[in-house]
N, C-alpha and C positions, 0 to 999 in steps of 0.2 A: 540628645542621643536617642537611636531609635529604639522602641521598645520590642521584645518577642515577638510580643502581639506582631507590631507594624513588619517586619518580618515575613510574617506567617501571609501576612495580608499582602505585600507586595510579591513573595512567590507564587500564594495564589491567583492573583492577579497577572503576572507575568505568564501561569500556565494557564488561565483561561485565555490570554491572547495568543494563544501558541497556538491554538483550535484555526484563527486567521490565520495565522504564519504557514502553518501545516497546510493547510486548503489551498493556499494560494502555490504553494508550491508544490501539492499533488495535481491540482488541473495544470499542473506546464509540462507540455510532453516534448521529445524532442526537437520539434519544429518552433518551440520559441526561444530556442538557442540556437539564433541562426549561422552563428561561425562554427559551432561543434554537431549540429545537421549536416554542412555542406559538406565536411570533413565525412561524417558518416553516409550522408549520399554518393559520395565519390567512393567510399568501403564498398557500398553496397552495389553501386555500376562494376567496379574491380573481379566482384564475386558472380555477378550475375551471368556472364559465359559459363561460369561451374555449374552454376544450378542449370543451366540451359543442356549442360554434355550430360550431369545426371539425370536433368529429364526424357533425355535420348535411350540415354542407358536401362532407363527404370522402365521404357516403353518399348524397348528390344526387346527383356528379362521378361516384360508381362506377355509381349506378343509371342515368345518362343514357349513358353510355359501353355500359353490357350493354346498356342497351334500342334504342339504334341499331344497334347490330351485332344487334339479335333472339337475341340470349339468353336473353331470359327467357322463351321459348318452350317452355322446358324447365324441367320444374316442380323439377327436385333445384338449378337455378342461384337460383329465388325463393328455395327451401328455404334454402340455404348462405347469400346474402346477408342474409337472416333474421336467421339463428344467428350470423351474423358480428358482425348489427346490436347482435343481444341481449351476444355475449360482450364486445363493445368496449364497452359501455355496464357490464357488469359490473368489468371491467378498472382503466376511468375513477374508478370510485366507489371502489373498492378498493386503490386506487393505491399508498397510501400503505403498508397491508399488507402489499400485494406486496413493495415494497422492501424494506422492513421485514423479510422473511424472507427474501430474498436477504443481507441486510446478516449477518442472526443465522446464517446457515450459513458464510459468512464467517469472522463472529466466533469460532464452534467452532474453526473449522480453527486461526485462530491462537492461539486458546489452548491449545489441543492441542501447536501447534510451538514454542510460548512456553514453554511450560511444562517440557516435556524442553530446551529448549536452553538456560533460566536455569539450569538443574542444575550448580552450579559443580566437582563431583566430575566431569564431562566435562574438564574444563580444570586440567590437573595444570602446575605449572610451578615450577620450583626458581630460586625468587630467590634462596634461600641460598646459590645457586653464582658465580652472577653477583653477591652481594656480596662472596664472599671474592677473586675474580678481583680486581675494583676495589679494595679492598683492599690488595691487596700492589702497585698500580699505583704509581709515583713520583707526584711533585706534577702534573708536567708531564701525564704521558698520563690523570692524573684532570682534567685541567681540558679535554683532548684531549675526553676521552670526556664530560665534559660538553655542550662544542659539539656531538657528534657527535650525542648522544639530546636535542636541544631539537628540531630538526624533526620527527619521529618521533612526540614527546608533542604538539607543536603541532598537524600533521595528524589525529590523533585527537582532539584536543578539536573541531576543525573541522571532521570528519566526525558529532559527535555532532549539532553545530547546524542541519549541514543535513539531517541525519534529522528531528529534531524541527520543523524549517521546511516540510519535507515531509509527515509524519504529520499537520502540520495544517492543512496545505495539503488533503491528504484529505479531512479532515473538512471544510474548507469547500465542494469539490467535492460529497461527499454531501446536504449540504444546501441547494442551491445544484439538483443532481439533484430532490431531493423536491418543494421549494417551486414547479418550475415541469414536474412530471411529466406534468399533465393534457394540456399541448401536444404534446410528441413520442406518448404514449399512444395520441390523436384518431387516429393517422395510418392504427390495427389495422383501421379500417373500410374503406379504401381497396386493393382487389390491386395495385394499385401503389407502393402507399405500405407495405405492411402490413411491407416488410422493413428500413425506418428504424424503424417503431415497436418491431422485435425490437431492433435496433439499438441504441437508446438503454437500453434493459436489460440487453443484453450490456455495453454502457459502464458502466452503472452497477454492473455484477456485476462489471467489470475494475478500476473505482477500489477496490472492497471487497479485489478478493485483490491489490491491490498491497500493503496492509499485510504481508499475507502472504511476500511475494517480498522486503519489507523484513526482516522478522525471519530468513526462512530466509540473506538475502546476510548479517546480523551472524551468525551462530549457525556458517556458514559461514567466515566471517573470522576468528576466534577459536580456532577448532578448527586452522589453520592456523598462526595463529601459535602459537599453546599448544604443539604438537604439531613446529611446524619450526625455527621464528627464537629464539622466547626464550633456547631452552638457548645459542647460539652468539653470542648479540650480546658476548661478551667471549671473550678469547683469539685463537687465529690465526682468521684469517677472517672475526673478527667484522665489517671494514665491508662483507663481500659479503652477508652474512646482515642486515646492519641497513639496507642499502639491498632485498633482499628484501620485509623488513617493512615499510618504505615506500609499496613497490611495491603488495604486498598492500593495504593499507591506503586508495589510489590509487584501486586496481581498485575496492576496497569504493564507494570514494563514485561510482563510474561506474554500480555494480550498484544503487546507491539513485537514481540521477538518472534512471536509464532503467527503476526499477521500474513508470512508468506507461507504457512502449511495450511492452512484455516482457506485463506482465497483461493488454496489450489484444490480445495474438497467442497467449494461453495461452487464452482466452475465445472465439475465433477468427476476430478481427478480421483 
């Protein structure tokens, strides 16, 4: 029968693989789901006449507004709304590339931080200590310690799910971004509008490195406890140190709840 310890040791275990699990599924952006892309490229062909009549609209609105005020009096203001007309029209048609290459620089970075932080030689932790302590424990304070590491195991397994409920939660944000891009886009042709259309691309560059801020808060987490609580959850001290680990643990899932307001002020919302 397995002991606490082994427990403690297999969920930790199971959450330092999580670090791969996670990475591997923040670099997959909508294009490696090729039946649930094609469904969204066809959303996004559906919508892109819309975005094309408000880019009309939003270049009417701008050119009536200079031409009242006598703007266009000034041949560098024809010029600029020109070049405005032409880059927003390039923009629109390209949309999906653009993203597309926002998502893939993204993707680098977390596989970059993925990949040094699944290095399980970062994460040294002597379970053989903490089984020989439990060990020489009587009946009594092993069924103590029992009770004492079920919430501890419980909270990380409950922190895995709502990473993963999150992670894919992302992903439908991204897609969700793509399929209706041509709208907020339209807006580039408008000086008054032109800083919602940045807008919605910082947004969409802020849902991509949330992934990010997920993997650095687990890789984070790990390294703390590896490094502080494990060695002391048994002998003196051990319930200050195994309410520590909790706490850490606690913090983690705040640091994944609030990974989407955190990348939206790193992006510089």
């Amino acid at each position: 029968m397995a002991s606490p310890v082994d427990d403690i040791q297999e969920a930790f275990d199971g959450f330092a693989g999580i670090i791969t699990e996670v990475t591997s599924l923040v670099t997959q952006g909508p294009s490696d789901y090729p039946g649930v892309y094609s469904v969204i490229s066809e959303i996004h062909q559906g919508v892109l006449p819309i975005g094309y009549s408000l880019l009309t609209l939003y270049f009417l609105l701008d050119f009536m507004s200079k031409s009242m005020n006598f703007q266009f009096f000034r041949f560098e203001t024809v010029v600029s709304c020109m070049l405005k007309l032409v880059l927003a029209k390039v923009i629109m048609e390209h949309a999906m590339g653009i993203l597309d290459l926002i998502f893939g620089l993204s993707s680098h970075i977390a596989n970059l931080v993925g990949t040094v932080g699944s290095n399980p030689t970062l994460y040294k932790i002597d379970f053989s200590a903490m089984k020989a302590e439990y060990d020489k424990m009587g009946w009594f304070d092993q069924k103590m310690y029992d009770f004492k590491q079920m919430p501890f195991i419980w909270i990380l397994q409950g922190i895995k799910i709502v990473i993963m409920v999150i992670v894919f939660g992302r992903l439908f944000q991204l897609l969700i971004y793509t399929a209706i891009s041509p709208i907020p886009i339209a807006k580039f042709i408008h000086d008054g509008l032109v800083d919602r259309g940045r807008r919605f691309l910082f947004d969409y560059a802020a849902v991509c490195l949330q992934g990010v801020i997920i993997i650095i808060g687990c890789i984070i987490y790990i390294a703390i406890i590896a490094n502080v609580n494990f060695g002391f959850f048994t002998g003196e001290g051990s319930n200050v140190e195994l309410w520590k680990g909790m706490l850490a643990a606690v913090i983690l899932l705040l640091v994944v709840i609030k990974s989407g307001s955190w990348s939206k002020k790193l992006v510089g919302d």
